[in-house]
N, C-alpha and C positions, 0 to 999 in steps of 0.2 A: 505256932511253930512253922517252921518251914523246911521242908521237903526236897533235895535234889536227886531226880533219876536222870543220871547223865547215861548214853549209850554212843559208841565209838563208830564213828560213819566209816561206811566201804570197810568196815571189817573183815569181810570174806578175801577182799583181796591188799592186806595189809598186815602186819604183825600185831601183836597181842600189845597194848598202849595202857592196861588198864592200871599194871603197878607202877609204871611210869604217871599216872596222873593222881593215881594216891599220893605219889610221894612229894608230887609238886600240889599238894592239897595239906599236906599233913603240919605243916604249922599254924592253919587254922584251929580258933576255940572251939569245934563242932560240939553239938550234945551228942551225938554218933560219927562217930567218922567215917569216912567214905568206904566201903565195903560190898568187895565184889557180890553183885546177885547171883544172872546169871549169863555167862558167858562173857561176852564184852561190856558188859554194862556195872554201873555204879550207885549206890544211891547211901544218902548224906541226909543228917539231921540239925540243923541248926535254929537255934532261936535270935539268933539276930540277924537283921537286913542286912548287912555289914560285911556280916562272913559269906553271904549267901551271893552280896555282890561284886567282893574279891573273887568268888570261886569262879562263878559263872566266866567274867573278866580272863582269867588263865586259863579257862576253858575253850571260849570261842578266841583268845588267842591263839591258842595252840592250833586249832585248825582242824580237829581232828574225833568234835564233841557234836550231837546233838543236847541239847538242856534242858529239862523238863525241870519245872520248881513247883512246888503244891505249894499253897497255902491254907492254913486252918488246925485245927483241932488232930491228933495223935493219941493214941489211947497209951492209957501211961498205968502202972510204969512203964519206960520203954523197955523190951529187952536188950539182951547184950550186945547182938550184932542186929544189926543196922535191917538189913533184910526182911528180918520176923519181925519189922514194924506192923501197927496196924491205925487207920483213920483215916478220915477224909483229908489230912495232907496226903499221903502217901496214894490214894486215891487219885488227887487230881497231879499229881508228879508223875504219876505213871500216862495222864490222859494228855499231859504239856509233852514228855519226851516222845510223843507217838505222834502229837501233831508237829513237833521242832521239828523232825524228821525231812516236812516236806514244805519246810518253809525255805528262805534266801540267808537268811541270818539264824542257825537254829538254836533259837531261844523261847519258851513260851514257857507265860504263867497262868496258873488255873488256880481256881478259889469260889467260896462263894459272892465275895463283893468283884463282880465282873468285871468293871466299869477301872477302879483301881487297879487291877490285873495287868486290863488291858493297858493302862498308862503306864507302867513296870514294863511291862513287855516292852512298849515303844519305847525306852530310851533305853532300854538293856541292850535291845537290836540294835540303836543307832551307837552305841558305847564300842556292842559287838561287830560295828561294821568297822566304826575308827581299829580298835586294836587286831582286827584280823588283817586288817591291808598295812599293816607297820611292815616292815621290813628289817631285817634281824639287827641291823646296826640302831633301828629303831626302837625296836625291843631292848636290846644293851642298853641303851641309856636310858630308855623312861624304868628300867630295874633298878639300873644307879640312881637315879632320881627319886624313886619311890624309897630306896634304903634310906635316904637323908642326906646324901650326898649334894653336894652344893655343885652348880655346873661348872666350874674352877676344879675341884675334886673328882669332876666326873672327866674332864677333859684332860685331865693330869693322869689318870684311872687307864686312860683310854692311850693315852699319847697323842691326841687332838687338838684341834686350839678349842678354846671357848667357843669361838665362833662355829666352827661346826658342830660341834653340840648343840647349841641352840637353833641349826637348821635341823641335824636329825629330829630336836623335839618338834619343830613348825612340823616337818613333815610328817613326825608323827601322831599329830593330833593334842599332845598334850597337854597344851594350853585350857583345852575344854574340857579333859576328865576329870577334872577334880569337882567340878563343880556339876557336873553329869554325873558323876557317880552319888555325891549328895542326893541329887535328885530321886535317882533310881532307890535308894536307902529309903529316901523317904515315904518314896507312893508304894514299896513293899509293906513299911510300917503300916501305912495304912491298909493295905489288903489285907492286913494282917490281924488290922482293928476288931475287937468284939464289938 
């Protein structure tokens, strides 16, 4: 299982963000959905890499998130709300968002196989570097892009030609996420491994 405890950076001198990232979270498959702990903060249950790497993804896009992801074991049943989890995911989810905290990129994964951890983390960060420095007309379209929309549709969408669309994506990196986000999918599975 895996584990997110997300916590909202400069809270003290910022507004309250956390129903606003619920609600851009909530059309994921979660096995818990993200549910306020305590104060600013958040924490999410999911059993696939997948949801865990979308999340993270609109997380450190938004700008506004440290990310803690556990990996492992959850004592089950789970209860209802998300919070009165209990196991060594939720564990090391709390040990990842306390170190995100005072990292450059805040994203960290903890677990017991370290070593895959560590390699999740390095391309989560470098994933979380490309979509943090997007810039909003950058974000518009790798959203259009991401819904299905063809770059003809997205440019039609937009009132743009083709051609600048497919500069916003250059400059937005997304030539390389799709195949980075594979990546990161994958070395979670494996942290993930029994």
């Amino acid at each position: 299982m895996y584990v997110m405890t997300v916590d909202q950076r400069g809270s003290r001198h910022d507004r309250d963000r956390v129903d606003v990232a619920r609600a851009a979270l909530s059309d994921l498959p979660w096995v818990r959905p993200p549910d306020r702990t305590a104060g600013d903060e958040l924490q999410a249950v999911a059993d696939s890499a997948d949801v865990v790497v979308t999340a993270t993804l609109r997380l450190l896009g938004d700008g506004h998130w440290s990310v803690g992801i556990g990996v492992g074991p959850v004592q089950t049943p789970l209860p209802p709300e998300t919070r009165a989890g209990r196991g060594a995911a939720f564990e090391s989810a709390r040990e990842a968002v306390t170190a995100a905290k005072s990292t450059p990129v805040p994203v960290q994964v903890r677990g017991t196989r370290t070593d895959e951890c560590a390699h999740a983390e390095a391309i989560l960060s470098v994933l979380g570097l490309i979509v943090g420095r997007r810039s909003p007309q950058g974000r518009e379209v790798v959203e259009l892009m991401d819904s299905g929309l063809t770059q003809t549709a997205a440019a039609e969408r937009l009132g743009i030609s083709k051609q600048a669309v497919s500069q916003r994506l250059s400059a937005a990196g997304y030539a390389i996420e799709p195949a980075a986000r594979e990546l990161a999918r994958h070395l979670l599975e494996l942290a993930g491994a029994p």
